[in-house]
C-alpha positions as CSV (number, residue, x, y, z in Angstrom):
1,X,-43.4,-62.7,-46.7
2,X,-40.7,-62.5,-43.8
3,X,-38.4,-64.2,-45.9
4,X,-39.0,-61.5,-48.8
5,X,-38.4,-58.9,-46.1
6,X,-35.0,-59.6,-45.2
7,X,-33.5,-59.9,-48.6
8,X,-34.8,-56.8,-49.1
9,X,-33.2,-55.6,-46.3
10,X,-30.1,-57.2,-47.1
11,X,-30.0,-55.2,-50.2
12,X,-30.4,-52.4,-48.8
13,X,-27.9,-52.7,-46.2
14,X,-25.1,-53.1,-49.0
15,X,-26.2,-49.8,-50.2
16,X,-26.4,-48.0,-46.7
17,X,-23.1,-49.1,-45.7
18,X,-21.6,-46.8,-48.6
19,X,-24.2,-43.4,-48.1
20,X,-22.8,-40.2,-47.2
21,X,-23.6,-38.7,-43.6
22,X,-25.2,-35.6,-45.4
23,X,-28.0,-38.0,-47.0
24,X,-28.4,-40.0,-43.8
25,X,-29.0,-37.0,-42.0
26,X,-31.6,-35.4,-44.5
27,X,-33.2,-38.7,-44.4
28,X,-33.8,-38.4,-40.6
29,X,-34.3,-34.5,-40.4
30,X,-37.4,-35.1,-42.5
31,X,-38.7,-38.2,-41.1
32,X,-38.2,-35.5,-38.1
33,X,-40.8,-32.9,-39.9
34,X,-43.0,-35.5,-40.9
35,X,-43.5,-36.6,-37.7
36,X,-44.8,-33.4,-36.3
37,X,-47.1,-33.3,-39.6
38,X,-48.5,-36.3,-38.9
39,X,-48.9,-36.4,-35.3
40,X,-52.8,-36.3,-35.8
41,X,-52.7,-39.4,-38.0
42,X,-50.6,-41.3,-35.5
43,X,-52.5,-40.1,-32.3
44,X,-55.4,-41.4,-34.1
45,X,-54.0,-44.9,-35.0
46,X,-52.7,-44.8,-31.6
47,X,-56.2,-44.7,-30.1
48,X,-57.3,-47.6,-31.9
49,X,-54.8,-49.5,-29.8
50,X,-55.2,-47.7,-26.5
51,X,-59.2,-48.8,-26.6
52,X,-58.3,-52.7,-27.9
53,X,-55.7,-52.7,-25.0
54,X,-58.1,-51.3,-22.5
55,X,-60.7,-53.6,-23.8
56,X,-58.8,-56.6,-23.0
57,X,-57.5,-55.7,-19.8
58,X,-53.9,-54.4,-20.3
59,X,-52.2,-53.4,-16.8
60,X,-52.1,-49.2,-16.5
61,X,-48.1,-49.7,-16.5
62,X,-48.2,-51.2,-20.0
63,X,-51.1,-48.8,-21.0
64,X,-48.7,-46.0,-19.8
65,X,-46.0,-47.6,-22.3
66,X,-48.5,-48.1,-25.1
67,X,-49.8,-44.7,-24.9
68,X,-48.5,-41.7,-27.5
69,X,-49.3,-37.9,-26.6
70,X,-48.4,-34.7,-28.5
71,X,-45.4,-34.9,-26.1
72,X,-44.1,-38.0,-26.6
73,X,-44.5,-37.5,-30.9
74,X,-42.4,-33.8,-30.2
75,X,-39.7,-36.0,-27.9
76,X,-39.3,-38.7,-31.0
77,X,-39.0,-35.9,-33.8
78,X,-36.3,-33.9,-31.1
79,X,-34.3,-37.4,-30.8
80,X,-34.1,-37.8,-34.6
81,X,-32.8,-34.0,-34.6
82,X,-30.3,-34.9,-32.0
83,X,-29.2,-38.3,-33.4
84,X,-28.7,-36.4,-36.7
85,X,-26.2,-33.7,-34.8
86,X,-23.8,-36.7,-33.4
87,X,-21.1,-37.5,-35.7
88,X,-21.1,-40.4,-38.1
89,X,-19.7,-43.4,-37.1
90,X,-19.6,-45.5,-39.9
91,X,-15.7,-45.4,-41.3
92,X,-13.8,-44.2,-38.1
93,X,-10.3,-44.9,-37.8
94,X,-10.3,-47.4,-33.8
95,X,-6.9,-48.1,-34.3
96,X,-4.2,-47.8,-36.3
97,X,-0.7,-49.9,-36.7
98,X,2.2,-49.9,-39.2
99,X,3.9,-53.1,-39.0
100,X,8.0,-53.0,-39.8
101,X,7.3,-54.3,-43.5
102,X,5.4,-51.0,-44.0
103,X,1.9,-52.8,-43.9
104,X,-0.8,-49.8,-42.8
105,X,-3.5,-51.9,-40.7
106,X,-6.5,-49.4,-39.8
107,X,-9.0,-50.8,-37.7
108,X,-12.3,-49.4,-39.1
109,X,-16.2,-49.0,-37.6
110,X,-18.9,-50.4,-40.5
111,X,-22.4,-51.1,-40.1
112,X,-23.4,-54.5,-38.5
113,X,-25.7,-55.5,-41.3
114,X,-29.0,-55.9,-41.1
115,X,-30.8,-56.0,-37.7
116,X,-34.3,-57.7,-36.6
117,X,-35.4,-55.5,-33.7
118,X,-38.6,-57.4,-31.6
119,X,-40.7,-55.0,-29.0
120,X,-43.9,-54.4,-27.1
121,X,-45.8,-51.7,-26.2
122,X,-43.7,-48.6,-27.0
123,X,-44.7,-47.5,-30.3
124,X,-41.8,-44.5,-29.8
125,X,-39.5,-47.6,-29.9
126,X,-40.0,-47.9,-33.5
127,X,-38.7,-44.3,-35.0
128,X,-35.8,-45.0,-32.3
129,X,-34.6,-47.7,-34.3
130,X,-35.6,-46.4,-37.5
131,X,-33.1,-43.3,-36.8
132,X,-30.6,-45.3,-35.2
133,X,-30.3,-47.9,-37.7
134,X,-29.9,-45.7,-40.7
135,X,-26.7,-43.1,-39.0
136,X,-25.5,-46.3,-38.4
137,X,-25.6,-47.7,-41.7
138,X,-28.0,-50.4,-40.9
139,X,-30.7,-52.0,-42.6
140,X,-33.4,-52.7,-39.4
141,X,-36.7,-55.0,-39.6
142,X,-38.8,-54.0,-36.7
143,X,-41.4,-56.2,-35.5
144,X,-43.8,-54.4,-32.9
145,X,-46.1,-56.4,-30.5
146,X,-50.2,-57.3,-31.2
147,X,-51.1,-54.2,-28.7
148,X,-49.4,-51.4,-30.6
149,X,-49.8,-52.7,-34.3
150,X,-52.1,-49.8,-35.9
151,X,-49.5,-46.9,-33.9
152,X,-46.3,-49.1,-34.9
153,X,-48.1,-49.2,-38.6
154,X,-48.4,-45.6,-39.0
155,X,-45.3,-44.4,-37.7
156,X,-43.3,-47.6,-40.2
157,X,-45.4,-46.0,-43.1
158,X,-44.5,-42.2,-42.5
159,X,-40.3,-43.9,-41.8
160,X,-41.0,-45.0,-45.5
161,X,-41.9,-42.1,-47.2
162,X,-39.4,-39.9,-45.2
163,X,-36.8,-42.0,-46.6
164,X,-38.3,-42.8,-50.3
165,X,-38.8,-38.6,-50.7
166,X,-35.1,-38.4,-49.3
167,X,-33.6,-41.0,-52.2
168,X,-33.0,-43.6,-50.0
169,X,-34.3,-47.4,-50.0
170,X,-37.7,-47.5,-48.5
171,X,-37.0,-51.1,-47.7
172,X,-33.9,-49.7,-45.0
173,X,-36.6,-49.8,-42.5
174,X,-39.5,-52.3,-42.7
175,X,-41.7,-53.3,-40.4
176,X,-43.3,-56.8,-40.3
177,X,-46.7,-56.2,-41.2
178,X,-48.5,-59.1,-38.9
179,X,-48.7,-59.9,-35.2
180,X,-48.7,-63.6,-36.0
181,X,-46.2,-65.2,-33.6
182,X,-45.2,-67.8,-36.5
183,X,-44.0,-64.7,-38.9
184,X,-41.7,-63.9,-35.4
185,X,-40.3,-67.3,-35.9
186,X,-39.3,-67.5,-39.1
187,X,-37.4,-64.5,-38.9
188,X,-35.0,-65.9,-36.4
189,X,-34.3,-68.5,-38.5
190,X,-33.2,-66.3,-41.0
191,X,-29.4,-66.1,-40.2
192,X,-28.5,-66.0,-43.7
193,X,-30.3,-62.6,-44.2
194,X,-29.9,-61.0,-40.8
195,X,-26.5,-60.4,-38.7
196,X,-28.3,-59.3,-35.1
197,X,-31.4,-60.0,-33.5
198,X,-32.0,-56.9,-30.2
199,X,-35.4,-58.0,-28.3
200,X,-36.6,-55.2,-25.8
201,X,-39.9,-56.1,-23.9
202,X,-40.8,-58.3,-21.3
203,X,-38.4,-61.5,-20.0
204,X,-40.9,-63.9,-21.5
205,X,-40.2,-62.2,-25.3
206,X,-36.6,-62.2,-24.5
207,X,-36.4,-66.1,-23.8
208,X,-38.6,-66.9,-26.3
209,X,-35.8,-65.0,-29.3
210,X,-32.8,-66.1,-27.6
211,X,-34.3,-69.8,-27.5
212,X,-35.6,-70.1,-30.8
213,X,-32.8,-68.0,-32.4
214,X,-30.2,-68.9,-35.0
215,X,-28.7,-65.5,-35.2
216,X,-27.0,-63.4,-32.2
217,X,-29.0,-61.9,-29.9
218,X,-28.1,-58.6,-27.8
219,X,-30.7,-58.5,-24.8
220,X,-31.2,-57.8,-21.3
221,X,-34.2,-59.9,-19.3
222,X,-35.2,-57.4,-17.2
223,X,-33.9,-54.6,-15.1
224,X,-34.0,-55.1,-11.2
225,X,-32.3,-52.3,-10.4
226,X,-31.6,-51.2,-6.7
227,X,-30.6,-48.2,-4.6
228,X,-28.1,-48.3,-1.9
229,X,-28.3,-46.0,0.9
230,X,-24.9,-46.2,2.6
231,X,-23.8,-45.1,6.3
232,X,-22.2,-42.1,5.1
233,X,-25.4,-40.8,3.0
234,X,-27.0,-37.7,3.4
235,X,-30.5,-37.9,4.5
236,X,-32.0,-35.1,2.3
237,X,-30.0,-36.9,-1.0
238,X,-31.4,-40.5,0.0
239,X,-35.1,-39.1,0.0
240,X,-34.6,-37.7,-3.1
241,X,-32.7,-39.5,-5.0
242,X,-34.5,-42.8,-4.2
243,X,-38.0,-41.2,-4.7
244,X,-37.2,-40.3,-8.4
245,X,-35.7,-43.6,-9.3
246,X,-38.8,-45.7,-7.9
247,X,-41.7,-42.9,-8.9
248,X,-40.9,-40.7,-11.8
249,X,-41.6,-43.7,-14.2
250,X,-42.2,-46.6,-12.3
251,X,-42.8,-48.9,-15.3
252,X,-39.7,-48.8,-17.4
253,X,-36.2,-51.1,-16.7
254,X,-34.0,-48.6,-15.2
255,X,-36.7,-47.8,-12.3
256,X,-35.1,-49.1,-8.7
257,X,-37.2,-52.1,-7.2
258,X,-35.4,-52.6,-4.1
259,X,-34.0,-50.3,-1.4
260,X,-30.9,-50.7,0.4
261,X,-30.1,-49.3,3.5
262,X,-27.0,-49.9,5.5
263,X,-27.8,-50.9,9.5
264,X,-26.0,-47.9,11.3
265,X,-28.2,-45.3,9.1
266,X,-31.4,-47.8,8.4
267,X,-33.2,-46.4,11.7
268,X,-32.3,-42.8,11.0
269,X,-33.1,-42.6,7.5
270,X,-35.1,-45.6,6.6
271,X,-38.2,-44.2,8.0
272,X,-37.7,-41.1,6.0
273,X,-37.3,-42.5,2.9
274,X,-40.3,-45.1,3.3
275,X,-42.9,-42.6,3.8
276,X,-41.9,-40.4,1.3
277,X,-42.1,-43.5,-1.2
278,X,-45.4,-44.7,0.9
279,X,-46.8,-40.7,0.2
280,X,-46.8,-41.4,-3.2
281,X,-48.4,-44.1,-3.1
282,X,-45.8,-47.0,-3.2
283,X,-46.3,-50.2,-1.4
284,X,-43.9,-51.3,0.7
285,X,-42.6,-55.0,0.9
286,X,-39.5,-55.2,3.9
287,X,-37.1,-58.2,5.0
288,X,-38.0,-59.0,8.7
289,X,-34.9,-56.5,9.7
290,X,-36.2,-53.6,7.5
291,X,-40.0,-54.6,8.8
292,X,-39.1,-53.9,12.5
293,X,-38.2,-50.5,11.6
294,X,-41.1,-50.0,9.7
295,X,-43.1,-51.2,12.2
296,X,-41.5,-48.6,15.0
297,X,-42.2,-46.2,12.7
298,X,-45.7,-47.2,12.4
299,X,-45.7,-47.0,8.6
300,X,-47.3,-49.7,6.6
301,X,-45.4,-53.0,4.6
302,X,-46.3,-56.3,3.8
303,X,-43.3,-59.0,3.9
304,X,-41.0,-59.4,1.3
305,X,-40.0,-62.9,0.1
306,X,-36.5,-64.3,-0.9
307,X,-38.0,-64.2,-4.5
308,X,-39.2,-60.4,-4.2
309,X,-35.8,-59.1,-4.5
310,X,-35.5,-60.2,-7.7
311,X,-38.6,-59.3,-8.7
312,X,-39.3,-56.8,-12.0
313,X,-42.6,-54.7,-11.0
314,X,-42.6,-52.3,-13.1
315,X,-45.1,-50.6,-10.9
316,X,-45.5,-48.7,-7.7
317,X,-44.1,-51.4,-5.6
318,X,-40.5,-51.6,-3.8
319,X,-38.5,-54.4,-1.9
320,X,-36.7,-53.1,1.0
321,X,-33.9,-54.7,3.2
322,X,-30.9,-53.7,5.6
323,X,-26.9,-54.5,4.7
324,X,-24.3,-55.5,7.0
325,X,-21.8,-53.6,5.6
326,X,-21.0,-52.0,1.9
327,X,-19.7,-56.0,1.1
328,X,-22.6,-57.3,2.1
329,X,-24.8,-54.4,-0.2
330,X,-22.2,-55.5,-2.9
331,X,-23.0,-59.5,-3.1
332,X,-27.0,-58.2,-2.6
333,X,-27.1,-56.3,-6.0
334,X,-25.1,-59.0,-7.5
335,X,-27.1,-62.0,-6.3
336,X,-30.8,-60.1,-7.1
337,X,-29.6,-58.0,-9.2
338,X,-30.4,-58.4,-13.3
339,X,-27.0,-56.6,-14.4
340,X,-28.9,-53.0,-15.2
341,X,-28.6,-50.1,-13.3
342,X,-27.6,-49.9,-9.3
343,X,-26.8,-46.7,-7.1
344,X,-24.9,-46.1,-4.3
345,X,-25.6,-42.9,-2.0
346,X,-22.9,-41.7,0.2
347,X,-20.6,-39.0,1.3
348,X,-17.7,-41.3,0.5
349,X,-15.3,-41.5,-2.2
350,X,-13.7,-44.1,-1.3
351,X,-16.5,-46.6,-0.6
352,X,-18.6,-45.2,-3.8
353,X,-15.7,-46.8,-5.8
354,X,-15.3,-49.8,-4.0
355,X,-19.3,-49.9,-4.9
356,X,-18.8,-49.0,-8.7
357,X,-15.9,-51.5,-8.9
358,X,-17.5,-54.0,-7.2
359,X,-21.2,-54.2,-8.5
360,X,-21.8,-56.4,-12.1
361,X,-23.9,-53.7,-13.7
362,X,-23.9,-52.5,-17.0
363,X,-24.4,-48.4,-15.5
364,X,-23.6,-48.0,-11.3
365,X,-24.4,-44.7,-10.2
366,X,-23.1,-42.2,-7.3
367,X,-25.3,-40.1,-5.7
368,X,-27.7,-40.0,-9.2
369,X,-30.7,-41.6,-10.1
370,X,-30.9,-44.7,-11.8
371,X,-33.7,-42.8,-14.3
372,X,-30.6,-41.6,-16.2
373,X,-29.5,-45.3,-18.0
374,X,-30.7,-43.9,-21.2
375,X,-29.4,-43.3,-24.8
376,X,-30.7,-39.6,-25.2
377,X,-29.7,-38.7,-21.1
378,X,-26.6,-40.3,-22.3
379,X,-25.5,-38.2,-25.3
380,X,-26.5,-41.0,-27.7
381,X,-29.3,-39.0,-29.1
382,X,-31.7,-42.3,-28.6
383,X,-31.4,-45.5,-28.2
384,X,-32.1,-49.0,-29.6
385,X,-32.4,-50.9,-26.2
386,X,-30.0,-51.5,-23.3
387,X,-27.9,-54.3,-22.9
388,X,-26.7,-56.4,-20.0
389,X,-24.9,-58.6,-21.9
390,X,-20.6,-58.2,-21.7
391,X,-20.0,-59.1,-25.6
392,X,-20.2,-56.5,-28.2
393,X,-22.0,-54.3,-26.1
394,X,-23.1,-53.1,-22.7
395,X,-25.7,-50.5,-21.4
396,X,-27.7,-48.3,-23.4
397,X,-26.1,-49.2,-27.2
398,X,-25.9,-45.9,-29.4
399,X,-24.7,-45.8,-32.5
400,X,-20.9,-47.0,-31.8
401,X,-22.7,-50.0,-30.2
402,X,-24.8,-50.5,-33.8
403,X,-21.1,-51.0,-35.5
404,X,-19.0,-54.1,-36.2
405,X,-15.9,-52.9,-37.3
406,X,-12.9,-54.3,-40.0
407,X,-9.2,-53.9,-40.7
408,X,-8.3,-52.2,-43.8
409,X,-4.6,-52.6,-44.7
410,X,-2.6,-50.7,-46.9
411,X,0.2,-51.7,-48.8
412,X,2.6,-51.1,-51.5
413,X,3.7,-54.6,-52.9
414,X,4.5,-56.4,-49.6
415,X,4.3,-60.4,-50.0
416,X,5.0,-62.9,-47.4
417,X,8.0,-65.0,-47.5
């Protein structure tokens, strides 16, 4: 079966690569309408899930992830409207170079291929890809985790039809239809079939593709993204600014999970900051530094451990310590860190690019919340995961990021001698 999935797909990525933008787009405007037809049907199949996962325990962070609304349907059908808008990719002139025997050699964007995208919990993550894939020019095979399999279903069955009542190859987009961890093994043997393998879940899922994988994988384990709050910060900015990246969605990758604070503003501000995370219901976990200012401050923490800070929680939860100086904040991030998103507040050019310069992240941030590492907050229109990988790609990966590229050269008799 898996195998007979990616041949299909391969065949349909040779016919892909040569469509028009104009049928690309009318593919993805009405996959667009149909998904605000058919958000009844989806919220339905996405029930069926909801209850199973409940039923077995699932943790209210990844039953915040799992679960679809009327909101969530209008946000995917609004991202396939603005992924439509952005301009095509596929055929862009990179470069260009005429050599002194006349030779033309135009460096040219073209699809990668076909790509095998693996996922949990966010059925929204499927119609990302779906849309992505086919500006791009890209065959994609999705295959969703056990927990969302009936929202994942519905949403891979309304993808087909869009695309079948548009004159497209319904087989563009396919979605493995079982949750059987061998049918995930076989297809990343299938290197023959399928150029790119992009895993986005959990660091467990991640280690298992990269692993057992014969074809590439674009990834990112996890995102242990933290927020610096320099000697030149303003108070009013730190409170805000680190509230929103730990609370406004704690259980996503570009959330911060620890809280830097440099030691001549730690007893002013840290304090401030703490309760306002501590209000909202955040617990606190503090080095034994960043603990004896707590502690003055009669505000509640438990003690963080070496392995804390580089610690995923994907939940209310946030590791706190003090920094020397902006060097010291520097070889933190990139000792805990994961490579994702960090963010340095301060008043200060100069040490806010020393900071950007300096820390090994994919997206480093002044004086904004981390929330932003995002295709759509980025102009991509959506995303198909975020990479903290330095080859081919890095950060959220749009649809430049979803192209290979090749030289075209032009001539008019030239031989070599």
């Amino acid at each position: 079966m898996v195998l007979e999935i990616a041949q299909r797909a391969r065949d349909a990525a040779l016919k892909l690569a040569n469509e028009s933008e104009s049928k690309k787009n009318a593919a993805i405007l009405k996959l667009a309408r149909m998904l605000r037809e058919n958000s009844k049907l989806i919220l339905e199949a996405n029930e069926k899930d909801l209850k199973k996962a409940e039923t077995g325990g699932m943790s209210k962070a990844m039953l915040e992830r799992l679960a679809l609304s009327d909101k969530k349907i209008e946000a995917m059908a609004r991202g396939a409207e603005e992924v439509a808008k952005l301009p095509d990719p596929v055929g862009k002139v990179i470069s260009s170079n005429t050599r002194p025997n006349g030779l033309l050699i135009n460096k040219v964007r073209t699809p990668i291929g076909v790509i095998g995208i693996i996922y949990e919990s966010r059925p929204n993550v499927t119609v990302d890809c779906a849309i992505l894939c086919l500006k791009s020019g890209n065959a994609a095979i999705l295959r969703g985790g056990s927990e969302a399999f009936n929202s994942n279903s519905a949403l891979a069955a309304i993808i087909s039809k869009a695309l079948e009542e548009s004159g497209m190859d319904p087989h563009s987009v396919q979605m493995i239809p079982t949750s059987d961890r061998s049918a995930l093994s076989e297809l990343l043997k299938l290197d023959r079939y399928i150029d790119c393998i992009i895993p986005r879940g959990g660091e467990g899922l991640i280690r298992f593709t990269v692993e057992n994988s014969t074809i590439p994988v674009i990834k990112h384990y996890k995102g242990v993204c933290t927020v610096y709050v320099d000697k030149f910060a303003d108070a009013g900015l730190s409170e805000k600014l680190t509230v929103n990246a730990k609370c406004q969605r704690p259980s996503v990758c570009n959330a911060a999970e620890n809280l830097l604070v440099h030691k001549d503003s730690a007893e002013s501000l840290l304090p401030k900051i703490a309760k306002a995370l501590a209000d909202r219901g955040v617990e606190l976990r503090a080095s034994k530094r960043a603990g004896d200012i707590l502690d003055n401050a009669s505000i509640k923490f438990s003690a963080a451990s070496d392995e804390d800070f580089s610690t995923e929680y994907t939940d209310l939860i946030i590791s706190i310590d003090i920094a020397d100086s902006i060097d010291s904040a520097i070889d933190f991030i990139n000792k805990y860190g994961s490579g994702h998103s960090d963010l340095i507040i301060t008043q200060d050019a100069a040490r806010a690019e020393k900071f950007m310069n300096g820390v090994d992240s994919s997206s480093v941030y002044w004086n904004a919340s981390t929330r932003f590492t995002d295709g759509f907050e980025f102009g991509l229109g959506a995303e198909i995961g975020i990479s903290t990988d330095k080859l081919h790609a890095r950060g959220p990966m749009g649809l430049e990021e979803l192209c290979s590229y090749k030289y075209k050269i032009l001539g008019s008799g030239q031989i070599r001698t």
